[in-house]
TIKE-803059 format. One record per residue: residue in one letter; x, y, z of N, C-alpha, C in turn. Coordinates in nm, 4 decimals. Example, Ala and Ser with C-alpha at 12.3 -4.5 7.8 and 13.67 -1.06 7.14 Angstrom:
residues 2
+------+----------+----------+----------+----------+----------+----------+----------+----------+----------+
| resn |      n.X |      n.Y |      n.Z |     ca.X |     ca.Y |     ca.Z |      c.X |      c.Y |      c.Z |
+------+----------+----------+----------+----------+----------+----------+----------+----------+----------+
|    A |   1.3190 |  -0.5690 |   0.7800 |   1.2300 |  -0.4500 |   0.7800 |   1.3200 |  -0.3300 |   0.7800 |
|    S |   1.2850 |  -0.2250 |   0.7080 |   1.3670 |  -0.1060 |   0.7140 |   1.2900 |   0.0030 |   0.7870 |
+------+----------+----------+----------+----------+----------+----------+----------+----------+----------+
END
This chain:
residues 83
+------+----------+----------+----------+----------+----------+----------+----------+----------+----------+
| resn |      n.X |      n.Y |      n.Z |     ca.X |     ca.Y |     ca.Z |      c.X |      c.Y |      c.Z |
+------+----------+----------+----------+----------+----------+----------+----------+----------+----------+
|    X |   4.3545 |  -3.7342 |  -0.4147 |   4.2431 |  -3.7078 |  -0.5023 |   4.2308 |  -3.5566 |  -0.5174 |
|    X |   4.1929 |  -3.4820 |  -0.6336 |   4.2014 |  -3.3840 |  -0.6475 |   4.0672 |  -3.3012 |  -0.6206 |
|    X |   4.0372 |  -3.1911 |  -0.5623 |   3.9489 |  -3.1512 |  -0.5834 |   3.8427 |  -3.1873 |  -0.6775 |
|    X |   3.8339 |  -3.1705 |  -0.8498 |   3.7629 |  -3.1860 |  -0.8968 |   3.7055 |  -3.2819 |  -0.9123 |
|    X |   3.8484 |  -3.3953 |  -0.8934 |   3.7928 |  -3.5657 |  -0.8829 |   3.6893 |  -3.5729 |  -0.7526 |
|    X |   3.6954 |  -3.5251 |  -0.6182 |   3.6383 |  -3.5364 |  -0.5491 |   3.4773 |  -3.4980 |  -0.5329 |
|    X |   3.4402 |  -3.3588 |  -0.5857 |   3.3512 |  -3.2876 |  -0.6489 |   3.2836 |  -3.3853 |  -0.7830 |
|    X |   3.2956 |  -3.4182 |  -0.8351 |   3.2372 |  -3.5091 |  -0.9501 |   3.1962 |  -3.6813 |  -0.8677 |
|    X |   3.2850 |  -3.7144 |  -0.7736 |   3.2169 |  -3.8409 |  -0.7284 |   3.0747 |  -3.8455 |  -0.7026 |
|    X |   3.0373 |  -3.6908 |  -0.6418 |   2.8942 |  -3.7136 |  -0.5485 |   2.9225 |  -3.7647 |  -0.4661 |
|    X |   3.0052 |  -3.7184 |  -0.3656 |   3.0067 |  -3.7725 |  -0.2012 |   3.0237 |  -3.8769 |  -0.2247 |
|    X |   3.0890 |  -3.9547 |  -0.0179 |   3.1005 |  -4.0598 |  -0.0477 |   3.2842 |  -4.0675 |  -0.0506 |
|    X |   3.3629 |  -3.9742 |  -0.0760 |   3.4935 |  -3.9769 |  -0.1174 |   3.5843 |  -3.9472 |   0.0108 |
|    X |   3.5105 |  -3.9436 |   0.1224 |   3.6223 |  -3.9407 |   0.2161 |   3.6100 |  -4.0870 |   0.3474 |
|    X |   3.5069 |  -4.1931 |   0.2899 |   3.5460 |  -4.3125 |   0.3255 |   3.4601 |  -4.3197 |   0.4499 |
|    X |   3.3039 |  -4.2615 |   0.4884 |   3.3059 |  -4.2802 |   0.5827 |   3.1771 |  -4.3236 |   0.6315 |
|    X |   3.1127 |  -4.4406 |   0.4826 |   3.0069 |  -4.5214 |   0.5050 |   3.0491 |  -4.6317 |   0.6074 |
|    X |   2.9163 |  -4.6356 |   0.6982 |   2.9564 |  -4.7112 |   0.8038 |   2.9821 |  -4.6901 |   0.9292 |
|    X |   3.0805 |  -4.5780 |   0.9077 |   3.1111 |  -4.5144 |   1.0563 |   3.0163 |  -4.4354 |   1.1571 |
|    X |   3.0738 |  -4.4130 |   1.2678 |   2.9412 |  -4.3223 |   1.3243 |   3.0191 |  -4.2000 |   1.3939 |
|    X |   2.9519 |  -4.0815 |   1.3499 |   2.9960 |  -3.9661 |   1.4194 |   2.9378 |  -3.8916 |   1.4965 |
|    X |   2.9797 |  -3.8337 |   1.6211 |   2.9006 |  -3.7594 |   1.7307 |   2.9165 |  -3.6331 |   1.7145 |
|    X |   2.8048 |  -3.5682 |   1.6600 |   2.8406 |  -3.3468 |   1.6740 |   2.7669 |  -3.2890 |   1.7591 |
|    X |   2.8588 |  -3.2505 |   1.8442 |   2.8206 |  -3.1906 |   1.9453 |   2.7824 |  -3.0520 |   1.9062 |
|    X |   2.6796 |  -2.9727 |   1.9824 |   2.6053 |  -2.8255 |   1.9368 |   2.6169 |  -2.8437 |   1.7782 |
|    X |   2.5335 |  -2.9514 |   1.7802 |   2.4662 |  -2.9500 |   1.5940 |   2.2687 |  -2.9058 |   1.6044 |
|    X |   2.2707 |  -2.8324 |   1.6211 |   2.1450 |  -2.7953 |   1.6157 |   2.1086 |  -2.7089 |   1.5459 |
|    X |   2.2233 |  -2.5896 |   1.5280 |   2.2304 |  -2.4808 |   1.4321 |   2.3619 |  -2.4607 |   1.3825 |
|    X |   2.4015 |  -2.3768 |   1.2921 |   2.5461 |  -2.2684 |   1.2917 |   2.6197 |  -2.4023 |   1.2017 |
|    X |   2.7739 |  -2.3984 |   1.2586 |   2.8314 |  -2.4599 |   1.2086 |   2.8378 |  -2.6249 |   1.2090 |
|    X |   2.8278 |  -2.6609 |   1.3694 |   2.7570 |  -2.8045 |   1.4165 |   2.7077 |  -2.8708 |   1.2980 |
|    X |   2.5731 |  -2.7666 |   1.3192 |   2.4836 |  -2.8951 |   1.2052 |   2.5348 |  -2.8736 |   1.0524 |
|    X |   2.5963 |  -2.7977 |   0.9954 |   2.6585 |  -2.8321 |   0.8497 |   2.7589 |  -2.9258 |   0.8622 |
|    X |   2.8492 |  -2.9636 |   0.9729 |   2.9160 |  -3.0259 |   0.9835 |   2.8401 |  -3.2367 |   0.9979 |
|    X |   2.7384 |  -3.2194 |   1.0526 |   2.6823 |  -3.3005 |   1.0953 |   2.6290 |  -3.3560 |   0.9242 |
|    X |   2.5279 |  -3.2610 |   0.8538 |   2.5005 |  -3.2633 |   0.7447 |   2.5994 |  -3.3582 |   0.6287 |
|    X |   2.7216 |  -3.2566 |   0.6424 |   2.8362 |  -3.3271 |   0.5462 |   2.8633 |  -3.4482 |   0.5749 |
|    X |   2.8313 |  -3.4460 |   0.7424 |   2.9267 |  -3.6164 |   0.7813 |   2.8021 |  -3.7265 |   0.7141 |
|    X |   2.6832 |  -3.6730 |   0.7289 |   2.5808 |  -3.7783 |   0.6906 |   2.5700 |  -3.8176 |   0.5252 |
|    X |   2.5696 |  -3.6649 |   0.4961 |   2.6293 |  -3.6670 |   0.3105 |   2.7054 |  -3.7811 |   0.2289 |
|    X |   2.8384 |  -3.7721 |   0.3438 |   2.9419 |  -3.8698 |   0.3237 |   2.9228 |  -3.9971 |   0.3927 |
|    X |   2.8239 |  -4.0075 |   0.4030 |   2.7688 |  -4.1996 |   0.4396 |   2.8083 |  -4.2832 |   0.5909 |
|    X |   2.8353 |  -4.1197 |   0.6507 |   2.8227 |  -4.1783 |   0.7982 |   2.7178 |  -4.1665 |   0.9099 |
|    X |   2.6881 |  -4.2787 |   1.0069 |   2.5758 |  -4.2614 |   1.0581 |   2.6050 |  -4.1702 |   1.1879 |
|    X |   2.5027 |  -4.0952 |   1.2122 |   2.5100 |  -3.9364 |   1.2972 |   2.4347 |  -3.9455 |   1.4201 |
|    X |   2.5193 |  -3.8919 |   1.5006 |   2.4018 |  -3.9155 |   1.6393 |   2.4870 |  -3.7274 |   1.6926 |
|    X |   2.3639 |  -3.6848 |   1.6911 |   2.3942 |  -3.5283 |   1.7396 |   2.3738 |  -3.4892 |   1.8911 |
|    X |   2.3669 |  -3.3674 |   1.9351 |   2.3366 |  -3.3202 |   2.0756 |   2.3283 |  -3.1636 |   2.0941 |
|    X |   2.2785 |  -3.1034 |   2.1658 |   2.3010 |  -2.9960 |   2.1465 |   2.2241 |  -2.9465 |   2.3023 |
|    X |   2.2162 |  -2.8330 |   2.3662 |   2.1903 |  -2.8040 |   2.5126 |   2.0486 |  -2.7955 |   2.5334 |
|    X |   1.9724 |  -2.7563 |   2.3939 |   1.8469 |  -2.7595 |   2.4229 |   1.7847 |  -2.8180 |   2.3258 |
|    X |   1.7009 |  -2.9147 |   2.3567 |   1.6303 |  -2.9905 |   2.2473 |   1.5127 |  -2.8866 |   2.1214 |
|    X |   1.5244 |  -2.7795 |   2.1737 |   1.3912 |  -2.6749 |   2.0921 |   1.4523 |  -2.7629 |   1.9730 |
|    X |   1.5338 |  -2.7334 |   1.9051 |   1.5804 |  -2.7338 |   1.7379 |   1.6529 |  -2.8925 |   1.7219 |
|    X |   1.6735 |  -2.9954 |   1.8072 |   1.7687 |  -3.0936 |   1.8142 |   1.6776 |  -3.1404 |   1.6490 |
|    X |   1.5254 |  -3.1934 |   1.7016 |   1.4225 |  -3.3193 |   1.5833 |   1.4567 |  -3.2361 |   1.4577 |
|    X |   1.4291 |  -3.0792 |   1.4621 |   1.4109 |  -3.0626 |   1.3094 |   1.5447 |  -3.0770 |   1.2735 |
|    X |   1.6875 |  -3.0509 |   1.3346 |   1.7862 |  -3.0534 |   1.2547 |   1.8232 |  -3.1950 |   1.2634 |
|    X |   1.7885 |  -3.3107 |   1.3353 |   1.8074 |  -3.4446 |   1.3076 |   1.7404 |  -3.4747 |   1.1445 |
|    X |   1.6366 |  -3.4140 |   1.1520 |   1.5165 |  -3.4506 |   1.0368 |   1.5616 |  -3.3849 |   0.9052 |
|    X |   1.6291 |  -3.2898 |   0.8990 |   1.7194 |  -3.2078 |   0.7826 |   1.8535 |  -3.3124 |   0.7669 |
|    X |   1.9017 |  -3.3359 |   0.8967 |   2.0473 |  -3.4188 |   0.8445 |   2.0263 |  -3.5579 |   0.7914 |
|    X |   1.8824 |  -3.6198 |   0.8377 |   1.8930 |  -3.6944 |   0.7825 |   1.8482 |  -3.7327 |   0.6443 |
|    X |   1.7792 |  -3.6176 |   0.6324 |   1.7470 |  -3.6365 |   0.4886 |   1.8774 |  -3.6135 |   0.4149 |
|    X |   1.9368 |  -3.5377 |   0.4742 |   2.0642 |  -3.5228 |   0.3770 |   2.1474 |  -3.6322 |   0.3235 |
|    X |   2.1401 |  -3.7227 |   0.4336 |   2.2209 |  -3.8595 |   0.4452 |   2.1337 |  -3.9728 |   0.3950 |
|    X |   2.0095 |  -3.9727 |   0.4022 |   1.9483 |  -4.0781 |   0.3790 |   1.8986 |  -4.1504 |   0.4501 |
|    X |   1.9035 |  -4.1164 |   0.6159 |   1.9204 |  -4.2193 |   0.6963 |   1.8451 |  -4.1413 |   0.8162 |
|    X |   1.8414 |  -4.1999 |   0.9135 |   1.7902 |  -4.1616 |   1.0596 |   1.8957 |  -4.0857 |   1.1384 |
|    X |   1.8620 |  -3.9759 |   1.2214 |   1.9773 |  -3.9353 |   1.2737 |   1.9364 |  -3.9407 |   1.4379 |
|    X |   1.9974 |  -4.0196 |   1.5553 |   1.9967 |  -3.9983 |   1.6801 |   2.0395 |  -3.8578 |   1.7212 |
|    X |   1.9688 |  -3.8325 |   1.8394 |   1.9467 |  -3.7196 |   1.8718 |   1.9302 |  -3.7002 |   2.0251 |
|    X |   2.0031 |  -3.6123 |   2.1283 |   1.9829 |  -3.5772 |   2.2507 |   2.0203 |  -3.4962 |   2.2833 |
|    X |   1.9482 |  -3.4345 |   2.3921 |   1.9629 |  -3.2653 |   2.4455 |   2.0539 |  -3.3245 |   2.5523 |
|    X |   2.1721 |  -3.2332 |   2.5752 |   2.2618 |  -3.2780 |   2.6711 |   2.3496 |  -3.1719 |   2.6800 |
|    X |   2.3946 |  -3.1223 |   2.8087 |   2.5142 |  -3.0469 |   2.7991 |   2.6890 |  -3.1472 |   2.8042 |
|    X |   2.7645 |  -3.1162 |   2.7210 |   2.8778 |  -3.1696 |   2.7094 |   2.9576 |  -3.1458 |   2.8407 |
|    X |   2.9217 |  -3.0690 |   2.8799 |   3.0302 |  -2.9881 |   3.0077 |   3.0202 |  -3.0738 |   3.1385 |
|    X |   2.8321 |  -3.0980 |   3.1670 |   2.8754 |  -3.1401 |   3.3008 |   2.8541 |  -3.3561 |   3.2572 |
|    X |   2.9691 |  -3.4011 |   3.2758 |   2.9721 |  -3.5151 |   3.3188 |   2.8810 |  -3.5680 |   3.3273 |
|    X |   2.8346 |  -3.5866 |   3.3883 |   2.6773 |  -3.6296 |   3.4953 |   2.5926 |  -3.6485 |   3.3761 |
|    X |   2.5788 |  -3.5393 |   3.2991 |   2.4954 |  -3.5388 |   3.1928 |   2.5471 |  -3.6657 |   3.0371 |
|    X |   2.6281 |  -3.6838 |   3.0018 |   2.7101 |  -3.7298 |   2.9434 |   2.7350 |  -3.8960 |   2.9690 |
+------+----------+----------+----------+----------+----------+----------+----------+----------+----------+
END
């Protein structure tokens, strides 16, 4: 699919209603645009990030983006235990 074809669908074009994706340190920066796009593209999102300060509002932004509800938990990836 070509760029422009892809760009004119309105999302949705990389197949991934249905699925569920985990972004880790989506709270700010790159994370949560990434998180954003995945929800964009019709997948359901469950995020994390080390400190909950920012986890709700950027759940509450992605999911508006997506349409949908986004799960959400403060967790460090590193230690096990936590995980």
């Amino acid at each position: 699919m070509s760029p422009a074809t892809f760009d004119s669908c309105g999302g949705g074009g990389l197949g991934l209603r249905g699925r569920v994706a985990i972004v880790a340190a989506a709270s700010k920066g790159l994370g949560r645009a990434v998180a954003e796009e995945l929800a964009r593209e019709g997948a359901e999102v469950a995020i994390c990030a080390r400190t909950g300060r920012d986890l709700e509002a950027a759940a509450a932004a992605i999911g508006a983006a997506g349409g949908r509800d986004v799960f959400w938990q403060a967790l460090d990836v590193t230690d096990p235990a936590g995980v």
